[in-house]
C-alpha positions as a Python dict, from the first residue, in 0.01 Angstrom:
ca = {
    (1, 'X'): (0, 0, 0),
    (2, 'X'): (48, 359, 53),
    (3, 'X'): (-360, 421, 89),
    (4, 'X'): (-384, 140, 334),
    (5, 'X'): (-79, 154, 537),
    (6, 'X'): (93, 482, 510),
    (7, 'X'): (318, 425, 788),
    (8, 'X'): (434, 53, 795),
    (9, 'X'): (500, 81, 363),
    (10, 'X'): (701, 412, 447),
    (11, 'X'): (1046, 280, 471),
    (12, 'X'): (1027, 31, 157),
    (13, 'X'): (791, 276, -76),
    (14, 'X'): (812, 282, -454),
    (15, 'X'): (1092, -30, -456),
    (16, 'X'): (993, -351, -555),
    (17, 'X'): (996, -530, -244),
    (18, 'X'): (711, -308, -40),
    (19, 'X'): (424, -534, -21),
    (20, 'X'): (660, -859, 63),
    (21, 'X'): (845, -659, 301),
    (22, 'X'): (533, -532, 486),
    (23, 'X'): (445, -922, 451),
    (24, 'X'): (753, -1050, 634),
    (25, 'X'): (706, -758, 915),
    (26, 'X'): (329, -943, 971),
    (27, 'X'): (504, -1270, 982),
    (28, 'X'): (737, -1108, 1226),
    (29, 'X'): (459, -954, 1434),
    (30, 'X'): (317, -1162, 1755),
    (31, 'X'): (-39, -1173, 1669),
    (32, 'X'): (-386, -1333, 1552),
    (33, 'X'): (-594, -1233, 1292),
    (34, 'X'): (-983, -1285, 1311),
    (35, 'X'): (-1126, -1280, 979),
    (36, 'X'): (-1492, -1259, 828),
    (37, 'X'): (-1509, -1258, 440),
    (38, 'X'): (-1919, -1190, 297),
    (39, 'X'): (-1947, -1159, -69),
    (40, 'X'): (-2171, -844, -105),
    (41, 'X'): (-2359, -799, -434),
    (42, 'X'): (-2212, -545, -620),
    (43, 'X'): (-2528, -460, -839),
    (44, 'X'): (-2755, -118, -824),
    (45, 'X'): (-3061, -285, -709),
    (46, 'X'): (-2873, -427, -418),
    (47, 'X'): (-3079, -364, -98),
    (48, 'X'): (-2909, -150, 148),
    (49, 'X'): (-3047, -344, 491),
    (50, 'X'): (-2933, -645, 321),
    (51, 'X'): (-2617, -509, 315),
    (52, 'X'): (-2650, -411, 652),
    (53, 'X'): (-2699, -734, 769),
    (54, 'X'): (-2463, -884, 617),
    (55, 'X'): (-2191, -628, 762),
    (56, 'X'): (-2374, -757, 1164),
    (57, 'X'): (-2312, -1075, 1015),
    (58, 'X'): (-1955, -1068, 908),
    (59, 'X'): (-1846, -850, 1256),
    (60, 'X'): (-2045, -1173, 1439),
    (61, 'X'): (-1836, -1393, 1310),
    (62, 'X'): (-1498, -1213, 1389),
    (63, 'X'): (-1635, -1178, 1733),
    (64, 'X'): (-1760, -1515, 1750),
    (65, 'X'): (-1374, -1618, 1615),
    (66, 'X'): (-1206, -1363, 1815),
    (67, 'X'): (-1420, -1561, 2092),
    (68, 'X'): (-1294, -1926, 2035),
    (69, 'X'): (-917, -1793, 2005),
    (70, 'X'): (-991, -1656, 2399),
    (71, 'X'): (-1103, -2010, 2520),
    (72, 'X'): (-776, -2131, 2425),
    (73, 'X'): (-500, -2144, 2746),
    (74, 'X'): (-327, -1800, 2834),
    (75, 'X'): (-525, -1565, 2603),
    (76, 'X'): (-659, -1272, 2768),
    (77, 'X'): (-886, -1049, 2570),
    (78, 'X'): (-849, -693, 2425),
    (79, 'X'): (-1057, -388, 2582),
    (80, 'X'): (-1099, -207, 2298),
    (81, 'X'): (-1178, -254, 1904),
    (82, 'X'): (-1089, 26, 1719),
    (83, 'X'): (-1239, 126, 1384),
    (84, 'X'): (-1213, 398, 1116),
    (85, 'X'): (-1460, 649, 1125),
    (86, 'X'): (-1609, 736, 842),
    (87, 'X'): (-1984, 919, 863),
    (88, 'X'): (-2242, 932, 1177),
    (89, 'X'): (-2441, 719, 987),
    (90, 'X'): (-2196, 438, 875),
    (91, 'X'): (-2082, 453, 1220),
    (92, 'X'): (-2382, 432, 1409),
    (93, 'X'): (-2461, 147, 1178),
    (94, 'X'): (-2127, -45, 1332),
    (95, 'X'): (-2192, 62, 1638),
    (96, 'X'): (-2536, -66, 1627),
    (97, 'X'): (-2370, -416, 1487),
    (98, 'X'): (-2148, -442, 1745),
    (99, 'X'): (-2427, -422, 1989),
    (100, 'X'): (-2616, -701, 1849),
    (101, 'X'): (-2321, -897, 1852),
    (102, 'X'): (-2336, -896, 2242),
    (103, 'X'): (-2639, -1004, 2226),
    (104, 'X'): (-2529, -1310, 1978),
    (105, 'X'): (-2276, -1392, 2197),
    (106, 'X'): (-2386, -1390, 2562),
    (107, 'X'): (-2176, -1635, 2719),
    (108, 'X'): (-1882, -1387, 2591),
    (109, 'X'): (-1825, -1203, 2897),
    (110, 'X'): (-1481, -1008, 2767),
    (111, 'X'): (-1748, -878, 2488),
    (112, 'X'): (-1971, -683, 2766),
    (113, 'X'): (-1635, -487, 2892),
    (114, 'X'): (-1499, -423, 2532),
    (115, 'X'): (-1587, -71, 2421),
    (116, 'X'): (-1573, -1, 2037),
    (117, 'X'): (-1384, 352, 1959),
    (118, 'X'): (-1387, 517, 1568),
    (119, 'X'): (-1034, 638, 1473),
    (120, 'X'): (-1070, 992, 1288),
    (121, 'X'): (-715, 1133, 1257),
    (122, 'X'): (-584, 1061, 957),
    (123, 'X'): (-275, 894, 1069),
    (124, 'X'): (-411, 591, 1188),
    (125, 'X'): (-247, 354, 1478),
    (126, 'X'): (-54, 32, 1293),
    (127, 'X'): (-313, -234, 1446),
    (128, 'X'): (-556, -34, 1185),
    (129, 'X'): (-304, 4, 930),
    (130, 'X'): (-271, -375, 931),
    (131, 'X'): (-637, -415, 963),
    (132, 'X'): (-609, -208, 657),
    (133, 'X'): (-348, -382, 474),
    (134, 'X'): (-484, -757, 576),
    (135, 'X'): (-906, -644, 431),
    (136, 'X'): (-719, -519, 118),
    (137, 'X'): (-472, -792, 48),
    (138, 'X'): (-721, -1075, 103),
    (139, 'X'): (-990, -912, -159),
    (140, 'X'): (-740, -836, -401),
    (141, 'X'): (-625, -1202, -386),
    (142, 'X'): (-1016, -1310, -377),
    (143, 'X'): (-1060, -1084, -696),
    (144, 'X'): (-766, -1250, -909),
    (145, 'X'): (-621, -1533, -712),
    (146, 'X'): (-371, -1626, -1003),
    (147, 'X'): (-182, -1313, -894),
    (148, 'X'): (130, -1391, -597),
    (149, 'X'): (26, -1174, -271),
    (150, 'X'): (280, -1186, 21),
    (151, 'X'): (71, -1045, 217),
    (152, 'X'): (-228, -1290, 160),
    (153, 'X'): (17, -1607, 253),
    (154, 'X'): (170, -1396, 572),
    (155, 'X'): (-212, -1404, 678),
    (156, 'X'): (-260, -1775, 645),
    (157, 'X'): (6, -1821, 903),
    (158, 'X'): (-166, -1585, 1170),
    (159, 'X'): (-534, -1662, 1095),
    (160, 'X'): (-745, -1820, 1406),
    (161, 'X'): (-963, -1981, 1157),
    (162, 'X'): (-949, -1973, 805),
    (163, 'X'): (-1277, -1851, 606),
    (164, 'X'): (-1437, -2096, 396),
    (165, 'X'): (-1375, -1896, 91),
    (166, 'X'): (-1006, -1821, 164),
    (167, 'X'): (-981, -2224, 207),
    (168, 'X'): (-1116, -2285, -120),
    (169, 'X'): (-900, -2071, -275),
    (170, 'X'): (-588, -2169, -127),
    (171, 'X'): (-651, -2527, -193),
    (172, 'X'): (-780, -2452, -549),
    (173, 'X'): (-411, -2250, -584),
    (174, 'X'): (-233, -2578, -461),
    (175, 'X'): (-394, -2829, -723),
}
């Protein structure tokens, strides 16, 4: 918790309760969560524009999410999409991603006006830190789904649309 959301696990660190009382402030928080999980391969010979495209692909589909949520009575879309910024070329790579996802996406006119910023500092605003906390939570519970995560349930509740492989592990957890 402390390397993905320094500031929102600051007032319950090193106690017991820190990840389920980060979970209950998400449950507590007014807001949807568009989320894209791609299962990368993890093996040396792994081809790095295959990789690539599979990072377009899973920013598409948040967009493409993000997009259906907005068609939905008395949303009104965000300006700006804010990510961490890590090296020119990792960030030009997003950057060029989220510039084919325009394309994807024509009839998404909120997605022409949105402008896509890299967050350097290292303390981070809490939309990232949740970002953060959220990307973690759901792989760790994808890596070992026997093991309780707070945070992982807290998601369910605020997801747009759950991801096929989240689905088939909750239901697989309910049998």
């Amino acid at each position: 918790m402390s390397d993905s959301a320094p500031q929102l696990g600051e007032p319950f660190r090193d106690t017991p309760a820190e990840e389920s009382s980060v979970a209950a402030l998400l449950v507590r928080t007014p807001v949807q969560i568009a989320l894209s999980i791609l299962r990368t391969p993890q093996t040396p010979e792994a081809d790095s524009t295959k990789l690539e495209a599979m990072q377009r692909q899973g920013l598409a589909e948040c967009l493409a999410v993000y997009d259906a949520h907005l068609r939905l009575p008395g949303r009104s879309p965000c300006s700006l999409l804010i990510a961490r910024g890590l090296d020119a070329d990792t960030d030009r790579r997003c950057l060029d991603a989220f510039n084919r996802t325009r394309i994807r996406l024509p009839e998404a006119a909120w997605l022409r006006e949105m402008q896509l910023r890299f967050w350097r500092d290292e303390t981070a605003p809490l939309s990232l830190e949740l970002a953060q906390v959220v990307a973690r939570a759901v792989a760790e519970h994808l890596r070992n789904e026997a093991l309780p995560n707070p945070i992982v349930e807290a998601v369910l509740s605020k997801l747009s649309q759950t991801p096929d492989l989240l689905k088939r592990s909750v239901k697989d957890k309910r049998r």
